[in-house]
N, C-alpha and C positions, 0 to 999 in steps of 0.2 A: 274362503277368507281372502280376501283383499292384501294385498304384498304391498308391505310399507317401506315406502323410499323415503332417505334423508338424503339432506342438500349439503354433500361431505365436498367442501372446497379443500380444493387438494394443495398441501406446504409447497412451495417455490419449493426448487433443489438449489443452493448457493454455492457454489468452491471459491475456494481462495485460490492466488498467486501472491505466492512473496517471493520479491524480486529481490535476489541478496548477492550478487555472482560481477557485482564491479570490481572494479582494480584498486579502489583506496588510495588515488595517485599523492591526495593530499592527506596521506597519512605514512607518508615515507614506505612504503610497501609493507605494513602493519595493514592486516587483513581485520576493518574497523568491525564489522560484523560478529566477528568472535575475540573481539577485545571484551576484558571483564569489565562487567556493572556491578557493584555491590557482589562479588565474587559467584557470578554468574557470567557468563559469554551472551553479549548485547541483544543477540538472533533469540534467544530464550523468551527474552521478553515478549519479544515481537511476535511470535508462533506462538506463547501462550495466551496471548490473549486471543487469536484466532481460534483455539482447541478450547478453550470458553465460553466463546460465545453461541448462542442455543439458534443462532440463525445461519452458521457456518456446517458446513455437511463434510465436506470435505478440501484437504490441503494440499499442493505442491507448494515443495520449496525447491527456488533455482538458488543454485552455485557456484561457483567457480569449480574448476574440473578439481583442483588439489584441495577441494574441500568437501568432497563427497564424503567420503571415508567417517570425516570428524563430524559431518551432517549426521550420517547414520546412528552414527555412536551419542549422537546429541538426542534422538528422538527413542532409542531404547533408552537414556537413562530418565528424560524425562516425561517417559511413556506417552507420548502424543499419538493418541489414536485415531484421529484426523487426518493425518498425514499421512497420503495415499502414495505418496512419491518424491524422490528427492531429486533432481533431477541437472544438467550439466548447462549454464548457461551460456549463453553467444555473444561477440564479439561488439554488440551493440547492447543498451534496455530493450531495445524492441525485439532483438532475437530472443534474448530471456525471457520476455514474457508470453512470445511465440512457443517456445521451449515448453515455457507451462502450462500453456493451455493443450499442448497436446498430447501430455501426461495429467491432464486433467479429467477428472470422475463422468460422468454424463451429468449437464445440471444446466437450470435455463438463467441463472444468474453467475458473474464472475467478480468478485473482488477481486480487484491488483492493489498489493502493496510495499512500499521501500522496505527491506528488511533492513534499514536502516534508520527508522524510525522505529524506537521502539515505545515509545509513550503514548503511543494508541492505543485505544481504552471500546468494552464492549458497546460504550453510548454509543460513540463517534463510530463505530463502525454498524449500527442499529439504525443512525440518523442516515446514510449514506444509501442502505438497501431502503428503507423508506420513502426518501427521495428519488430514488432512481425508478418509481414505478411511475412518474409525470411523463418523462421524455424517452425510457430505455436509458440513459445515461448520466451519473451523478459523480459531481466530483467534490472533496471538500476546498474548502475556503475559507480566508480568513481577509478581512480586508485590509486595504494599507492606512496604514495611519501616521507614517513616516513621508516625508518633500521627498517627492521625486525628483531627479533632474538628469535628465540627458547630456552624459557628455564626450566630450571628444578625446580622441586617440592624444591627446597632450595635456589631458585634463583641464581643459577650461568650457564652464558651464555652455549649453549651448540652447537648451531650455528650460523651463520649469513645468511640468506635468501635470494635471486637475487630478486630486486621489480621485474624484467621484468615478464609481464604476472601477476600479482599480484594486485588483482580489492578488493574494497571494496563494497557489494554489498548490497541494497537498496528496498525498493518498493517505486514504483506502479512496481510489476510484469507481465506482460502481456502474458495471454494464450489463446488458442484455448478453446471454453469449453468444448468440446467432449476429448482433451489433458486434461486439467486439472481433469476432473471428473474421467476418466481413473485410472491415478495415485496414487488419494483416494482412488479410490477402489481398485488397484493391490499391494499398494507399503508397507512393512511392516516397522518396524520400528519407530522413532520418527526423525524428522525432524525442522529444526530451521526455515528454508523457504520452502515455496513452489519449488522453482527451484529446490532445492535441493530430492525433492521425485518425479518433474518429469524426473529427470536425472536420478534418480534411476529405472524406468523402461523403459529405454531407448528413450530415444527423447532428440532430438536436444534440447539446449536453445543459442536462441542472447542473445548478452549484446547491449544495447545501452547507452549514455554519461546521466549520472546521475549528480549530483546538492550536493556540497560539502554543501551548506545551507540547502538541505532537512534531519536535523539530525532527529534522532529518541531519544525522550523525555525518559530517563531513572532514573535520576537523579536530583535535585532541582536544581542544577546548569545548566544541559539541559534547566529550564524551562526559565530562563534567558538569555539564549544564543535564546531560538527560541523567546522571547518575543522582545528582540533587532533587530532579521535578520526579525520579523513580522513589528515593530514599522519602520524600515528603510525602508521596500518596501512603508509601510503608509507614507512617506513621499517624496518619488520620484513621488507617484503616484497623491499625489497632488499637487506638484511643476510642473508638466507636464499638 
């Protein structure tokens, strides 16, 4: 009898990095990441929506060293079983997310994202591993729709800037991991994003449509703007 083969295309492996181990300079040394949301700790958000989503395999979370402890204690109570590691971030984003990828699972795709953004949602992080399979590299976006203008060290205008082409840029990052891991190791410099040092040694990066409500938590006032866009989704979601 004849042996019957099927055509089993095999799941990507995806990990996450969430990157959560900055200093919070402009939050008076109030550690913004486990400040309360609707009497949750910010980071909660942020890591549940990664333990969520059906395209996410596995999790690091980087942290500042004197938050390890309260990390550990965050992911037994909120049983995150995705999270393969917690781990001590570095003196830069870019050692942090060095950090996590090397406590990272074996997997041929990597999410990076601010664990300071916590209104990141399963779409936008669906929309990003989607896009990332054009170039190996996806990053979200949002474009600008505010005048630009360049100005000077004394504040007087010095240009006016064309939006066209002109993106605000965001994570969940999405890259190849063999790309990303590259980069750290080729790329010198300091760097604000990831996109930003794999473009520095040459590769392609996609944009794909990012999420004007995924803000990144910087300021006391951020924390109130994401505790409203969190409080407002909690209540479509239960009127539906």
């Amino acid at each position: 009898m004849a042996t019957q083969h099927r055509n089993i295309t095999k799941k990507p492996i995806v990990g996450a990095v969430v990157v959560a181990a900055g200093q919070s300079n402009r939050m008076n040394g109030i550690d913004k990441v486990f400040t309360l949301i609707m009497d949750r700790p910010l980071i909660t958000y942020t890591v549940s929506c990664f333990e969520s989503s059906p395209l996410i395999d596995s999790i690091v979370l980087v942290l500042s060293k004197d938050q390890i402890s309260t990390g550990m204690a965050l992911k037994k109570k909120e049983g995150w079983s995705k999270v393969v590691a917690i781990c001590e971030g570095g003196a830069k984003r870019q050692d942090s997310v060095f950090a996590g990828l090397a406590n990272i699972e074996s997997c041929d795709w990597v999410v990076v994202h601010d664990g300071a953004r916590p209104c990141v949602t399963v779409d936008l992080i669906a929309r990003g591993v989607s896009s990332a399979r054009a170039t190996g590299s996806s990053v979200a976006a949002v474009q600008v729709t505010d005048t630009i203008k360049r100005v000077s060290d004394n504040g007087l205008v010095e240009s006016t800037m064309a939006r066209n082409g002109l993106f605000l840029i965001q994570t969940p990052q999405i890259f190849r991991y063999g790309i990303l891991k590259d980069a750290h190791d080729r790329a010198g410099g300091i760097f604000t994003d990831d996109s930003s040092m794999v473009e520095s040694v040459g590769y392609k990066v996609q944009t794909f449509e990012g999420d004007p409500d995924n803000i990144k938590v910087t300021n006391k006032r951020d924390i109130i703007k994401a505790d409203n866009i969190i409080f407002a989704r909690d209540q479509r979601i239960h009127k539906t």
